[in-house]
C-alpha angles and dihedrals in degrees: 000000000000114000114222085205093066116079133186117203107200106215121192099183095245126113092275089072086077099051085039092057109037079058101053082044086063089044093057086051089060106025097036100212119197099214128036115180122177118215136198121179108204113205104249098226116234089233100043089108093061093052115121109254091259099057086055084058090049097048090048091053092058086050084052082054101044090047086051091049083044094056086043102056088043089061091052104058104024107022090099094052122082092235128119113247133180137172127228133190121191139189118220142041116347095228101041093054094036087050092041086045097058097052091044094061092026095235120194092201143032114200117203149157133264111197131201112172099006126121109252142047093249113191110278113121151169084249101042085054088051108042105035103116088215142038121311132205120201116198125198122210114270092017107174123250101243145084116196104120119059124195131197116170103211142193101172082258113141088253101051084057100054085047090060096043085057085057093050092046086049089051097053082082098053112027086186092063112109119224117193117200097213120196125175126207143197146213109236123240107253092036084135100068091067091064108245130112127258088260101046083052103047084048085054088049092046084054091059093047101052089050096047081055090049088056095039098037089057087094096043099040085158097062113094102224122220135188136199125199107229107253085142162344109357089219094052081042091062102038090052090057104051089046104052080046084057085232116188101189124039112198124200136186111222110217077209126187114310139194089270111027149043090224084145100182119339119268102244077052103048087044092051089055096045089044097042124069100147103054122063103243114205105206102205111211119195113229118277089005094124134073097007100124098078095303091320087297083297092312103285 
């Protein structure tokens, strides 16, 4: 049973830690986590085993040191909040022990960074969004320090819905937070053949949405929808549109990996993560989603 009060933050000891970490510190300030535990997966080198003994003294003593820059930045962002923190180094694949961590303390959100002009990889990836069992945060660099504006593209799927149930929970701290319900619609191919023009259709199509939303929106009467007629890319779509709303939090539902299938996330969410690297982008999983399918067929 994953605990949304325990939070992993994924380092990776570049410059983005920094970024990564004065905007979990904010987070903290608004979402009030119990846990906070910071983790660095070292790459386990193919010829460590053939290293003289005093080079594995040696290797252990930078561990010694990451671990000391790791407490200290801890300290740093988080010493004057009453919130448990620890630091964590592992050996192996990045996406095996993050994975395996996060199990292990039954954390309900990873926090990382998404760079965008950094030096280093880091260790977001296509197949850390996919196959985290719980929520997952990306951060831009630079992200600002505010959360006012709430996004949730919808489109009246389950997971949309627990998406925006996620929103609403993040607004019970801050009943002046806005939270849009964003949908967008499209005209049909062989609209042509009722009749009517591009625009009377799309107008047809806007009245169904809206009353879809109606129906959907009943449990989420707080949220402002919006809709957005399809001219292209839904992922542009959706990034337009936070943007001209000046939104400062996207929230996603994951379709995830189920019993029967490798869905992994859903493709309107994998292409909005690929696509966005200004607005934090909150990927909502649903309990005991992921890695059900014998392991995810090993992650692949």
């Amino acid at each position: 049973m994953k605990d949304a009060k325990i939070w992993v933050i994924a380092m990776d000891f570049t410059e983005m830690d920094n970024n990564l970490l004065k905007y979990t510190s904010f987070l903290s300030s608004c979402w009030k986590p119990r846990q906070l535990h910071l983790l660095h997966v070292e790459k386990e080198h193919e010829k460590a085993s053939y290293l003289p003994s005093e080079f594995e003294e040696l290797r252990h003593q930078v561990t010694v040191d990451s671990k000391l820059k790791m407490e200290h930045k801890m300290e740093t962002y988080f010493g004057d909040m009453r919130i448990k923190c620890e630091c964590h180094i592992r050996t192996g694949n990045a996406l095996d022990e993050i994975i395996d961590f996060v199990k292990e303390k039954s954390a309900g959100l990873v926090i990382s960074g998404r760079k965008k002009i950094s030096n280093g990889s880091g260790i977001v990836s296509d197949r850390l969004s996919r196959n985290l069992p719980c929520d997952f945060l990306l951060v831009p660099e630079d992200s600002v320090l505010r959360l006012n504006t709430l996004m949730v593209p919808t489109d009246f799927s389950g997971h949309a819905t627990l998406a925006m149930q996620r929103a609403i929970e993040i607004r019970t701290e801050n009943k002046k937070m806005e939270v849009l319900a964003m949908h967008i619609y499209a005209v049909p191919w062989g609209y042509s053949k009722s009749g009517k023009s591009f625009e009377e259709f799309a107008d047809i199509m806007k009245v169904n949405a809206e009353d879809e939303m109606s129906k959907w929106g009943k449990q989420f009467a707080s949220a402002k929808p919006i809709f957005k007629l399809l001219e292209k890319s839904a992922q542009d779509e959706i990034l337009d549109i936070a943007n001209s709303y000046q939104v400062d939090l996207l929230v996603m539902g994951s379709k995830g990996q189920t019993k029967m299938s490798l869905a992994l996330l859903g493709s309107k969410t994998m292409k909005v993560i690929k696509a966005n690297d200004t607005i934090p982008l909150l990927i909502v999983k649903k309990e005991g989603e992921n890695l059900d399918f014998i392991d995810a067929l090993k992650r692949v």
